[in-house]
C-alpha positions as CSV (number, residue, x, y, z in Angstrom):
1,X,66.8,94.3,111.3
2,X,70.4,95.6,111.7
3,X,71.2,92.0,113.6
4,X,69.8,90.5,110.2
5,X,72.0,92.4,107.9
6,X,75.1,91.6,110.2
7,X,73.7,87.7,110.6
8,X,73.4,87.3,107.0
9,X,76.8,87.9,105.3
10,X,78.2,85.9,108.6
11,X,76.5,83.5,107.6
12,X,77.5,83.6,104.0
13,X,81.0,83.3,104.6
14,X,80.9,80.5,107.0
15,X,78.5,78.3,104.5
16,X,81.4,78.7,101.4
17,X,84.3,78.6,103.4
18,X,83.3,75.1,105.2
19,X,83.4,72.9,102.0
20,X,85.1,69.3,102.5
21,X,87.6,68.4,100.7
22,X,87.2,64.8,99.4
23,X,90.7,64.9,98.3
24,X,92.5,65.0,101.4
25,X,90.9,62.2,103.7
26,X,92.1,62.3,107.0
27,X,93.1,59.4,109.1
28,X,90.2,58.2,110.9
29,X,88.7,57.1,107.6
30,X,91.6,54.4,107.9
31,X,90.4,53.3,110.7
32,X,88.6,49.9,110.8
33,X,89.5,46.5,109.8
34,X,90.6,46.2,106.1
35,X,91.6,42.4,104.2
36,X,93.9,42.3,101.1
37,X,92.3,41.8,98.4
38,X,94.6,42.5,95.6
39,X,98.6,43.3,94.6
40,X,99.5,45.2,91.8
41,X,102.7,45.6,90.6
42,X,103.7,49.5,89.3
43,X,105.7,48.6,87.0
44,X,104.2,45.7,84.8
45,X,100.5,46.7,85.9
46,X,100.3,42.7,86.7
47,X,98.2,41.7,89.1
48,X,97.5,38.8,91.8
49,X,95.3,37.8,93.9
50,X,94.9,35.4,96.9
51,X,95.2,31.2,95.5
52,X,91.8,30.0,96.2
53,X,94.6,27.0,97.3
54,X,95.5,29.5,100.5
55,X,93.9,29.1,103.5
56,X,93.7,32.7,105.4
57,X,94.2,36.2,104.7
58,X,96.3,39.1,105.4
59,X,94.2,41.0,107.7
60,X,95.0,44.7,108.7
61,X,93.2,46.4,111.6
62,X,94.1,50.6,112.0
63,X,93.4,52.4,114.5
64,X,94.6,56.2,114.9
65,X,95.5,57.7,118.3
66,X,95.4,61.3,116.4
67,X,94.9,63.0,112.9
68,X,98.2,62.0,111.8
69,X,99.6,59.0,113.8
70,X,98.5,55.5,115.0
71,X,98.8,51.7,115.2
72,X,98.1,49.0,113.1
73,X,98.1,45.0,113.4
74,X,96.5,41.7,112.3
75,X,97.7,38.8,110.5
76,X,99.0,37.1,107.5
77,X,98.2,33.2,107.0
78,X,100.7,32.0,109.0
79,X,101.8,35.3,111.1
80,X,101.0,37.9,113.4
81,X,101.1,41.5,113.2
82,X,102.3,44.5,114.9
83,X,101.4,46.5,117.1
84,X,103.2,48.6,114.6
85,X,103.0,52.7,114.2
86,X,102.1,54.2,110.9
87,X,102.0,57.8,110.3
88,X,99.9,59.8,107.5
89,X,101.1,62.9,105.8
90,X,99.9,65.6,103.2
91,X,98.8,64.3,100.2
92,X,97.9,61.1,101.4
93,X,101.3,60.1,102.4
94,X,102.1,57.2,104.2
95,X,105.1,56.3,106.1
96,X,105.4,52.6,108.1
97,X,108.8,52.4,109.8
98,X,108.9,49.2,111.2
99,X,107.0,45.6,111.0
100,X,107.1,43.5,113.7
101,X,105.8,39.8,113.6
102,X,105.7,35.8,114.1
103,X,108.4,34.3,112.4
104,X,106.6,31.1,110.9
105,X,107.4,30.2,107.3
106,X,105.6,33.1,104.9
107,X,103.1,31.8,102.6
108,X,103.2,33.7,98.9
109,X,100.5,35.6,99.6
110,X,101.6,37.1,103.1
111,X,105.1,37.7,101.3
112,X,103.4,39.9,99.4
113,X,102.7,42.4,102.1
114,X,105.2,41.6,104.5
115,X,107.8,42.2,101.6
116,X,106.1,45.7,100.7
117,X,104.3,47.1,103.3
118,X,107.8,49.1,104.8
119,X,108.0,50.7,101.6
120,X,104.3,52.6,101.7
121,X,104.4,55.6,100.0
122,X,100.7,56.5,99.6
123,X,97.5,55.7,100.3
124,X,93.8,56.0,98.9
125,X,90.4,55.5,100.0
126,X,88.1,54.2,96.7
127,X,84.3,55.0,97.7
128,X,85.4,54.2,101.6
129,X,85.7,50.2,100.6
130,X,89.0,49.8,99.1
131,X,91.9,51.1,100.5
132,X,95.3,51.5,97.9
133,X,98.2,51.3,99.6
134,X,101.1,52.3,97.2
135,X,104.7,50.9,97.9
136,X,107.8,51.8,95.9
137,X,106.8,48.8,93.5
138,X,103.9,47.5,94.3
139,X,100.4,48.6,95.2
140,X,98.4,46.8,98.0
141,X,95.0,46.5,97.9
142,X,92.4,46.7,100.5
143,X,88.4,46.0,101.3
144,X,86.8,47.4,104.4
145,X,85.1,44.3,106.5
């Protein structure tokens, strides 16, 4: 009975203090392969998406090598990607120092990210299918495939 009494309150404080928080999503919820979907621009709210003219897609795969750090590649309709590291911070921040890739004339639509994606600020994961990646003046949006 004594054990019960001890068990109990144990118990108690390890149920309540064990509550996810949904607001800070770590980095392995990046991981996957993700296609842009959308751009945004911050400062207009206008937005585009990919000419149904455009053959291809800018295609991002991440995959993190800890809670905090990884690697991302992929493609863009006429380029390839990375490897490239990324790092996540508090508060969703996002930090992408470097972009390596092809060198084949940019289509509009691959502009778009290869123009932006240096400048990520911050990202967010809507529902766990679209990821927002936000730049200094744009915002890059992404679906989970």
């Amino acid at each position: 009975m004594k054990r019960l009494l001890f068990l109990m309150p144990a118990l108690c404080l390890i149920f309540f203090s064990c509550k996810k928080d949904k607001s800070n999503v770590n980095c392995t919820t990046l991981d996957g392969t993700w296609k842009m979907v959308l751009v945004k621009d911050n400062s207009t709210n206008t937005t585009m998406t990919k000419p149904a003219s455009l053959f291809g897609d800018v295609i991002v795969t991440f995959v993190s090598s800890d809670i905090s750090n990884g690697i991302f590649n992929g493609n863009t309709p006429t380029n390839d990607l990375g490897p490239d590291n990324y790092t996540l911070g508090f508060n969703r921040t996002m930090f992408i120092p470097s972009l390596k890739m092809t060198k084949v004339a940019e289509t509009f639509w691959g502009l778009q990210f290869v123009s932006n994606i240096r400048d990520a600020q911050q990202y967010h994961l809507d529902s766990g299918e679209l990821l927002n990646i936000i730049t200094t003046s744009k915002t890059l949006t992404f679906r989970k495939l």
